[in-house]
VEXMITOR-263051 format. One record per atom (N, C-alpha, C, CB): x, y, z. Coordinates in steps of 0.02 Angstrom, whole numbers, plus 50000, padded with zeros to 5 digits. Glycine has a CB too. Layout:
residues N
XYZ ...
END
This chain:
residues 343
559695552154678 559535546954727 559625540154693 558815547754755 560055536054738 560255530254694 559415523954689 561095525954744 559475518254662 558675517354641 558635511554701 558445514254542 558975510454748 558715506254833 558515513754852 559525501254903 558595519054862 558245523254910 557655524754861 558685530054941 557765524854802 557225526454761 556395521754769 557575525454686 556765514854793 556265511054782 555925509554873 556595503854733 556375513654900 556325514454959 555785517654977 556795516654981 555665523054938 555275529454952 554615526754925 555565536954913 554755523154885 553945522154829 553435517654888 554115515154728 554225512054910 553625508754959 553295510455021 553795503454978 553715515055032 553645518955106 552825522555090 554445526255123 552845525655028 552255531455011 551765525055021 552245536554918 551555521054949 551025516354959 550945513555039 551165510354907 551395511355046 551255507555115 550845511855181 552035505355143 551175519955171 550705521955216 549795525155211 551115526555240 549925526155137 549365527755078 548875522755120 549575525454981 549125519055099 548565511455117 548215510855183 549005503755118 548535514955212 548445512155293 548185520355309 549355508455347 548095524155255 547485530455286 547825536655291 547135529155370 548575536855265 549135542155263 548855546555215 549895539555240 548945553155230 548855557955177 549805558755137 548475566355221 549975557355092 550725558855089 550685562055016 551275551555097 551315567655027 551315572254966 552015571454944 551105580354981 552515571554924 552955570154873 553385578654913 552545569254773 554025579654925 554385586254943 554885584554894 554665587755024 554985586854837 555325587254777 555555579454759 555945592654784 556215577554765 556195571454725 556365566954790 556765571054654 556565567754829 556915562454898 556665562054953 557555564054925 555835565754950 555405566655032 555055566655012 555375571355085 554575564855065 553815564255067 553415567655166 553685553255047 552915569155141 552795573755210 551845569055202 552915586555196 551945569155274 551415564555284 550945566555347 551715557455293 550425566355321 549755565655383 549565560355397 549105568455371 549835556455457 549565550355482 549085548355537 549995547655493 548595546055504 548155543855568 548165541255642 547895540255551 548025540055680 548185539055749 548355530255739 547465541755809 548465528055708 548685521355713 549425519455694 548255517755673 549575524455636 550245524355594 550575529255653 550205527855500 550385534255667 550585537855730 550885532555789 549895541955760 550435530655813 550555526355872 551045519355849 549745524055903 550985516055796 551305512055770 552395516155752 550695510155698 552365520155730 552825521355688 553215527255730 552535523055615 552865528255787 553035532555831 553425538655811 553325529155875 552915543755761 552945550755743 552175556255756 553165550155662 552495559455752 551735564555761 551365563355692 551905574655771 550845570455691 550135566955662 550445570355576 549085571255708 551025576255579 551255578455519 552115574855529 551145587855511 552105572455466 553005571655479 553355571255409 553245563655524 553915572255413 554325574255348 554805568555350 554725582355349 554885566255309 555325556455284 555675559855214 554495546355250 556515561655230 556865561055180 557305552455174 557335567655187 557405554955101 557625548755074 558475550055018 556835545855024 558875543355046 559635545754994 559985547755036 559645551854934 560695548155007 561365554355053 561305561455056 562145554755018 560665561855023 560605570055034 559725570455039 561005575554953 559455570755084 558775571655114 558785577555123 558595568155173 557865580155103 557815588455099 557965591955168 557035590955076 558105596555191 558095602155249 557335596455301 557775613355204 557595598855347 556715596655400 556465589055391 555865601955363 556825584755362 556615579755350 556865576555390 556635578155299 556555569955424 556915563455452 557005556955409 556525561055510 557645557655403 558015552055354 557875543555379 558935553655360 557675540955323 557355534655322 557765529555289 556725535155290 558035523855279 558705521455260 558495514255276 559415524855303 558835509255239 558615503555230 559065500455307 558805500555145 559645504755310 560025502155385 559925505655469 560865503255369 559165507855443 558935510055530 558595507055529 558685516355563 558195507155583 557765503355617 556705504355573 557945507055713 556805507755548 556305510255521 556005504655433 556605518955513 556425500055444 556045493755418 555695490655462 556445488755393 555955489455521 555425485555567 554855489055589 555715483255628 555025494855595 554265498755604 553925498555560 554225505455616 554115498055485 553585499655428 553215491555428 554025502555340 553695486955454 553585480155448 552845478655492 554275476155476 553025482055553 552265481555614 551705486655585 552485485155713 551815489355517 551225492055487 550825486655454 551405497455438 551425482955404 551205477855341 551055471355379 551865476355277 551055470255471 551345463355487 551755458255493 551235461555476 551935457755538 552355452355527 552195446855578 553075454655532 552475440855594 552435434755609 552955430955645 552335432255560 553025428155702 553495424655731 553315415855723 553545427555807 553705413755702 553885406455707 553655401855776 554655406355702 553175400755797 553195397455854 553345390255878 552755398455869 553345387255817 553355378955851 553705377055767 552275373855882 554025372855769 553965364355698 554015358155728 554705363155631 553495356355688 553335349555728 553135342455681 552665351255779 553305338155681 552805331455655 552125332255648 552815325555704 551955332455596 551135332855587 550825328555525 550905341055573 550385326855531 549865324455465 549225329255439 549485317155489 549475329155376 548715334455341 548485328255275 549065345555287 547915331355243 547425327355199 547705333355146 546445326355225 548015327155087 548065334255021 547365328454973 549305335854956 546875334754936 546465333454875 546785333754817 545965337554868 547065329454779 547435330754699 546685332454662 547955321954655 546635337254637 546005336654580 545875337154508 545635340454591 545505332154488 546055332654382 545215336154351 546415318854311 545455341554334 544775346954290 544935347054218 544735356554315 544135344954174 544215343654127 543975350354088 543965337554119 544095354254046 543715358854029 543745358953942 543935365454068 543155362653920 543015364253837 542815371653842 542315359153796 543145372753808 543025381153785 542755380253710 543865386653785 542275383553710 541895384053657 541655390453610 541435381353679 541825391953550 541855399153523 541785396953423 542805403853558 542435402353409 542375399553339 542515392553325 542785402753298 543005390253375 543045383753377 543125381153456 543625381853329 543415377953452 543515370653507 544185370753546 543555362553460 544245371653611 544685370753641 544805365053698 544725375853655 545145360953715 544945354453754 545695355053813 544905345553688 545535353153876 546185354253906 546065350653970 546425362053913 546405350854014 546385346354079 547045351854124 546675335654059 546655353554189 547255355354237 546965352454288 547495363054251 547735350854319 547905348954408 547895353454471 548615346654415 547605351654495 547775357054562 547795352054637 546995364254572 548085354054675 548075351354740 547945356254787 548655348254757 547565352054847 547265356854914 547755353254961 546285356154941 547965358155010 548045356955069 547395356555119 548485361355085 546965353355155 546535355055189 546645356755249 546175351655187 547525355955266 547665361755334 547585368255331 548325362155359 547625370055272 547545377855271 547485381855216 548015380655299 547185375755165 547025377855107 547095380355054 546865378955108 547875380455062 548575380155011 548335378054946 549195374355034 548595382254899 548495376954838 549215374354802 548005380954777 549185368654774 549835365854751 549535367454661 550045355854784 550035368354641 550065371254573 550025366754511 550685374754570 549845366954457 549985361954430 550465357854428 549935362754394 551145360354426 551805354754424 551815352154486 552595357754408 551775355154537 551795352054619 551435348854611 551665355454682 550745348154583 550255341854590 550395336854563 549655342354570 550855336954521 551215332454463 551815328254501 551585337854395 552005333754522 552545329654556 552335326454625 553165334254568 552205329254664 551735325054712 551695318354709 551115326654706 551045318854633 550785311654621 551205307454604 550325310854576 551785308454557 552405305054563 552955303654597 552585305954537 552815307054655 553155302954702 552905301254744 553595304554725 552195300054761 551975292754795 552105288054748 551195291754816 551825288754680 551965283554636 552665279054650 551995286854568 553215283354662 553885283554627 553915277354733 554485295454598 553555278454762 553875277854854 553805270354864 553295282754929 553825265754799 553845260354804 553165254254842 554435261054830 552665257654848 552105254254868 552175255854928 552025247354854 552715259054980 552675258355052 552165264855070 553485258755091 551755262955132 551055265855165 551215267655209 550485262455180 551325275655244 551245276355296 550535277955331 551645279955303 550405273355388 549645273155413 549925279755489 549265261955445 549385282955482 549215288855528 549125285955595 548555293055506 549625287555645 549695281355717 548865283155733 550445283955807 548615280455795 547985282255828 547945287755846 547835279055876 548375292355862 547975300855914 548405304055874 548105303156022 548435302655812 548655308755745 548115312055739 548865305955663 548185318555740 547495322255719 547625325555636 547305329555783 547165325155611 547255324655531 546355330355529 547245312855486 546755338055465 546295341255464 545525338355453 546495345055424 545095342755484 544445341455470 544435340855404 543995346155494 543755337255375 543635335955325 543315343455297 543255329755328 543205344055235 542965350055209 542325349555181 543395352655163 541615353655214 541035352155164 541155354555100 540385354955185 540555351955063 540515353254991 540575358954967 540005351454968 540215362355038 540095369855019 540685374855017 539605372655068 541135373355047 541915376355067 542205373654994 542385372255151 542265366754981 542625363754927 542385367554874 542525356354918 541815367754853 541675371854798 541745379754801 541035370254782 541555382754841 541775388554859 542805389554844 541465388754943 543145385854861 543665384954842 543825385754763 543775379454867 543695380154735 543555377754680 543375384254613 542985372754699 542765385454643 542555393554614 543055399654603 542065396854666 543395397054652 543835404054664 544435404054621 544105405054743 544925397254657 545425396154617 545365393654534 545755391654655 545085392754533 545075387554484 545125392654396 544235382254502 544635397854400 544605403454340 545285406654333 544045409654355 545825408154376 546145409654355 546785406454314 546135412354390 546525401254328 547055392854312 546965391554219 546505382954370 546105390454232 545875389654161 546265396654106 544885390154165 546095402254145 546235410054096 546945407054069 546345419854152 547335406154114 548195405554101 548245400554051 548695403054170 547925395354049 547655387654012 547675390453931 546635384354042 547115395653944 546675396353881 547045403453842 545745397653906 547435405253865 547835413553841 548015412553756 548825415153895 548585407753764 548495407953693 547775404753645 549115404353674 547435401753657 547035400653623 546485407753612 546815394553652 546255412253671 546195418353666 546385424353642 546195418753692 547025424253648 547515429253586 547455427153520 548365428953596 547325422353496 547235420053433 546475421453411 547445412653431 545805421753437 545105421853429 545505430153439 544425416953488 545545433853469 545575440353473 545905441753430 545755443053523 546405440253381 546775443453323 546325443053256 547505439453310 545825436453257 545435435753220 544775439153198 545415431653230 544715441653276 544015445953288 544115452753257 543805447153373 544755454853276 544975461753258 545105461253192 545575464453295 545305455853146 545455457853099 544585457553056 546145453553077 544335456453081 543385454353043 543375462153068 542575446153093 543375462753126 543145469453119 543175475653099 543095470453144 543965473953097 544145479553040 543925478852964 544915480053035 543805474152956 543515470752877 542795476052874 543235459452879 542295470652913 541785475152909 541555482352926 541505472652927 541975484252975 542155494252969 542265495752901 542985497653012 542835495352870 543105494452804 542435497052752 543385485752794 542205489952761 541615490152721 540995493852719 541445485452724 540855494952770 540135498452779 540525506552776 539595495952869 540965508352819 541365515552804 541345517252715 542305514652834 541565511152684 541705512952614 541045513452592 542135508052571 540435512052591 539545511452585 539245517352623 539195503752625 539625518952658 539385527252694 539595531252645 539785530352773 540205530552641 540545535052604 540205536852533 541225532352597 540125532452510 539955531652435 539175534952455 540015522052396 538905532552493 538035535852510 538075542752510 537665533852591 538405545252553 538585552152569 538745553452509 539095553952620 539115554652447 539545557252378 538805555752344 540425551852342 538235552752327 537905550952309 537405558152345 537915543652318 537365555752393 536895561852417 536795569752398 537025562252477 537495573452371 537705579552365 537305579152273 538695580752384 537215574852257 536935576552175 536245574052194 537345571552097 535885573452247 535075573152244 534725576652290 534815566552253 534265578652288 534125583652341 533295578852388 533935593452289 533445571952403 533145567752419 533075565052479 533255564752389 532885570552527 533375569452609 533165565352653 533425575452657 532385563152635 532005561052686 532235551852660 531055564552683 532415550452601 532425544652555 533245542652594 532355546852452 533555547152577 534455546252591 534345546452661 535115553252559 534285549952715 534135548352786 533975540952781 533515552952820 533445537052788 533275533452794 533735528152765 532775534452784 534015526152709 534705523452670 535175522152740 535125530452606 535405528052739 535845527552785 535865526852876 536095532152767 535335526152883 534985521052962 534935515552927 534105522953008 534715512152879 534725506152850 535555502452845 534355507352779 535845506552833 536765505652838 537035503552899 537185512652828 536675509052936 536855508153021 536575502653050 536605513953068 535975501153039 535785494453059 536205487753051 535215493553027 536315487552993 536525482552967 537165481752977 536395482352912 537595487652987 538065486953018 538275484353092 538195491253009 537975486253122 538005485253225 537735479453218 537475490953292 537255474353154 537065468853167 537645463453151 536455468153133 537895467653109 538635462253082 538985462353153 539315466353007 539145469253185 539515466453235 539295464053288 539885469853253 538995462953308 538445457153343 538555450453326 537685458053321 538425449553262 538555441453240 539285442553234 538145437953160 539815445053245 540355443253260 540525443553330 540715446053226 540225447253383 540165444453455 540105439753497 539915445653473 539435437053444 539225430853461 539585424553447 538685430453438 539985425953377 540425421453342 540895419353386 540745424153283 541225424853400 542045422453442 541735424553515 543005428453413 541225426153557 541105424253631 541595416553658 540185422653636 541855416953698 541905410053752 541485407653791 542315410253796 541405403153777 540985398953842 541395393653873 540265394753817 541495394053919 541915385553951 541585382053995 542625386053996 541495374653992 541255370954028 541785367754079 540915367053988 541575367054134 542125363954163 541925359654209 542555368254189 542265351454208 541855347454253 542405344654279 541295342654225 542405340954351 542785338554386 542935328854372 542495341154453 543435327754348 543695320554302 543845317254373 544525321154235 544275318254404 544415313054455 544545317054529 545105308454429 544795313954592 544855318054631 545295312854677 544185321554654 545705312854705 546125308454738 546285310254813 546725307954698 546285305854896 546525309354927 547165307154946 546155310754966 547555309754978 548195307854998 548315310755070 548725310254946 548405307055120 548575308555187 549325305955224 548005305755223 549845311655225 550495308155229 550605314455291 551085307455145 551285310655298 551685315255360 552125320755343 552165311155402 551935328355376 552285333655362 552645336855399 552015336955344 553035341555398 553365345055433 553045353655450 554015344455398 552635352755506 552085358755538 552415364855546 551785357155614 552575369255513 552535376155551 552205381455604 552485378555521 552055380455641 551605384555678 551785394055674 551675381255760 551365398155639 551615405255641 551285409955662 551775407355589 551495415355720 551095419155744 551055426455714 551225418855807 550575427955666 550425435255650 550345441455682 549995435255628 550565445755671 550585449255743 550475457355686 551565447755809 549575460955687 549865465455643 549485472055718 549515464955535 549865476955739 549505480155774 549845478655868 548715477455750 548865478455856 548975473755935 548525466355940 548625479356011 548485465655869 548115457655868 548515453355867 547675455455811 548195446455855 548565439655847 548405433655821 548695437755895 548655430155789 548295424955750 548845420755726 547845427855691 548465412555760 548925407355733 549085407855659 548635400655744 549255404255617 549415400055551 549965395355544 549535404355500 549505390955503 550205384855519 550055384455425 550005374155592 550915381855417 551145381055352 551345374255343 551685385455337 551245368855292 551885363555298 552205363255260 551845357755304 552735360855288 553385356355236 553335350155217 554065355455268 553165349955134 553085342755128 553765339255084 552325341555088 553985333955126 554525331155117 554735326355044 554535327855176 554215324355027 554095323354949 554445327054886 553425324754939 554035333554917 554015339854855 554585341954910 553155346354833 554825342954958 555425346354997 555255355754961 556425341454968 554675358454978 554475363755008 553985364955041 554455366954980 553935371355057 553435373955116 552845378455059 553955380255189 552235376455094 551635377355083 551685385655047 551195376055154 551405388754981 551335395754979 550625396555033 551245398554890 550905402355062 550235404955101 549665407355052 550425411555152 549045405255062 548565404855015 548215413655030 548015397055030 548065415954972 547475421154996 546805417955002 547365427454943 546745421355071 546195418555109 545475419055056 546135423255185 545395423955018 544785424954986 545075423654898 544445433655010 545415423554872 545345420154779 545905415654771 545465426854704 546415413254829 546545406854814 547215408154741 545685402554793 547335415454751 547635417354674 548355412454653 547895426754675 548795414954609 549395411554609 549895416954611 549465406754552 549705423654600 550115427654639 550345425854694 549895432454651 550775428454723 551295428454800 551175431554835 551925429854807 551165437554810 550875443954847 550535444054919 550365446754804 550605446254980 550035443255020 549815453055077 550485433455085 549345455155101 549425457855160 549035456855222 549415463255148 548845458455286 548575455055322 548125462355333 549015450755376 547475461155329 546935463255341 547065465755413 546425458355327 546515472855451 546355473955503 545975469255544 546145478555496 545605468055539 545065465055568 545185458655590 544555464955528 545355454355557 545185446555585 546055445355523 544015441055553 546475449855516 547005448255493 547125439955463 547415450255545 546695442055400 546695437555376 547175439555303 545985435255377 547625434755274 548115435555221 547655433355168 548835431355228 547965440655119 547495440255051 547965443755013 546665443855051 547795442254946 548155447354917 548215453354883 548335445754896 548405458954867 548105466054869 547655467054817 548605471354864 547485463454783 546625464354753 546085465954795 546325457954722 546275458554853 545735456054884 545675463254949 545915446954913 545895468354944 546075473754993 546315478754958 546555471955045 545755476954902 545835483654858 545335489954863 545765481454786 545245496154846 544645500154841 543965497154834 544715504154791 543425497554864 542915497954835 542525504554770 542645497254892 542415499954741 542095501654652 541825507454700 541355494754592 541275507854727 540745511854737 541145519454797 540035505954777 541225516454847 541625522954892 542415524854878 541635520854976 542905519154860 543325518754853 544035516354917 543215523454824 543495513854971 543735513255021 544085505655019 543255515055069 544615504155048 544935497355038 544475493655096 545855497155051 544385487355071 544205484355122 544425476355098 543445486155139 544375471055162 544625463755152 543855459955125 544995459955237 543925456655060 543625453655043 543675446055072 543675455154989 543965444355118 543715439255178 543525438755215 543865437055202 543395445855245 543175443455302 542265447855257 543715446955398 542355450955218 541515455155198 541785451255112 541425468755208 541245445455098 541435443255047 540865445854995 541545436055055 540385448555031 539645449854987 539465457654960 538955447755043 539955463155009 539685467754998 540095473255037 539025466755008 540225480355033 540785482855055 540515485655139 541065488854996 540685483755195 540695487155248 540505494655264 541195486155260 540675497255230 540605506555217 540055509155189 541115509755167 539745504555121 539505509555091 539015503555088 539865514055029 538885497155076 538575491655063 538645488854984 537895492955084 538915491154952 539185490854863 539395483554859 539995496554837 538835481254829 539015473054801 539755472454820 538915471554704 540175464954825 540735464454816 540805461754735 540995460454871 541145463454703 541505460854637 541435454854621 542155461554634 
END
């Protein structure tokens, strides 16, 4: 099987996996599936069905192929979206400059950018925020003022902003701080192999010591004295190279200019739901669609049952406790099924 049908099949399995499919593997080019009454009704097969894959699909199978129609069906599983409107619009972007110190064996000092869309809560990346700011800079002092019956997003409470903030923001710093972390971690490992080393070689020698005395209750005790002292060393090297980061907010800027509106209609099922994207003419691209719940910098996106909200497949991952997927946007505290803290 050449590796487009190959990669054909892999997504076909997960994709229906996800959505409550029982699917088993029929040697190397099929898969045979128990689908629930939704993938049923969606994908329009019975409740058992057999999906070969390639120029040669097993006996009993229905052949699945990137040139039938059976992308768009898999598509009204994953969602999809129609284009409804582009239009002239105004949104409020937040540039925000974060100052942070990481603190350990030593000192780490750094500053990242991020930008909000507050139409829809996009985040602009560090270089987009960069560039952005340089090209208002760059637009020659000229102001465009927002006519009178421009409607310009609501403002955002504190509580949303930070909630934001919380979310996106840790994975920004991690990426920030990697190499400075790979380096405390090469260092840690190499202490710790030091002091293994050492106390192993002090066992060792205890033990060879032990076989010429017949002193058991004395040598026992020796050697819990070893052990102690050992797990305390590695402790004070835990504590040594731990991270701590502080992170405080340096400046915050707003900027309210004219965009180019997408209006898009989600359509996963038999639900429906606006989203609007913009095009900002500055930066001359269109908004990444944000996950609704961590704000990540992955791309990745899928649209939830319920209130089809776009997240990305973390955020609609298993729960720890049942193992059941559920959308961490729309249940941000705790899992629907079983009640299991959320993560």
């Amino acid at each position: 099987m050449i590796e487009t049908a190959t990669r054909f099949r892999d997504f076909t399995s997960e994709l229906l996996q996800r959505e409550g499919a029982l699917v088993e593997r029929l040697g190397p080019d099929g898969l045979e599936v128990i689908a629930p009454p939704h993938v049923q009704q969606t994908l329009r097969i019975s409740e058992l069905a057999r999906f070969g894959f390639g120029s040669d699909p097993p006996k009993g199978t229905q052949r699945l192929s990137l040139e039938s129609d059976w992308l768009e069906r898999l598509g009204q599983l994953l969602g999809v979206y129609d284009l409804t409107r582009v239009g002239s619009a105004w949104t409020r972007y937040f540039i925000l400059l974060f100052r942070y110190t990481a603190f350990s064996d030593e000192e780490r000092d750094g500053m990242i950018k991020l930008g909000l869309n507050t139409a829809n809560g996009a985040v602009l990346e560090e270089t987009a925020a960069s560039d952005l700011l340089n090209a208002v800079a760059a637009a020659d002092g000229n102001q465009h003022v927002p006519p009178p019956d421009a409607e310009l997003p609501p403002s955002w409470t504190d509580e949303r902003l930070n909630i934001w903030i919380r979310r996106a923001l840790p994975e920004r710093i991690d990426l920030h701080l990697a190499p400075f972390v790979t380096g405390l971690q090469r260092r840690l490992d190499r202490d710790l192999a030091r002091v293994h080393g050492y106390y192993d070689d002090l066992r060792q020698e205890h033990l060879s010591r032990l076989q010429k005395r017949n002193d058991q209750a004395r040598d026992g005790l020796q050697l819990e004295a070893i052990n102690r002292e050992y797990w305390a060393k590695i402790e004070d090297l835990r504590q040594k190279y731990r991270v701590r980061v502080e992170v405080r907010l340096s400046q915050a800027l707003e900027l309210i200019m004219p965009v180019q509106r997408f209006d898009l209609l989600i359509k996963r099922r038999k639900a429906r739901r606006q989203l609007q994207l913009d095009w900002n003419p500055l930066l001359r691209k269109l908004d990444t669609p944000p996950c609704e719940h961590t704000f990540t910098r992955e791309a990745a996106r899928v649209v939830c049952d319920d209130r089809l909200h776009l997240i990305s497949p973390p955020a609609h991952g298993p729960c720890a406790n049942c193992q059941k997927p559920y959308c961490r946007a729309c249940h941000p505290r705790k899992c629907p099924k079983c009640d299991h803290a959320t993560d």
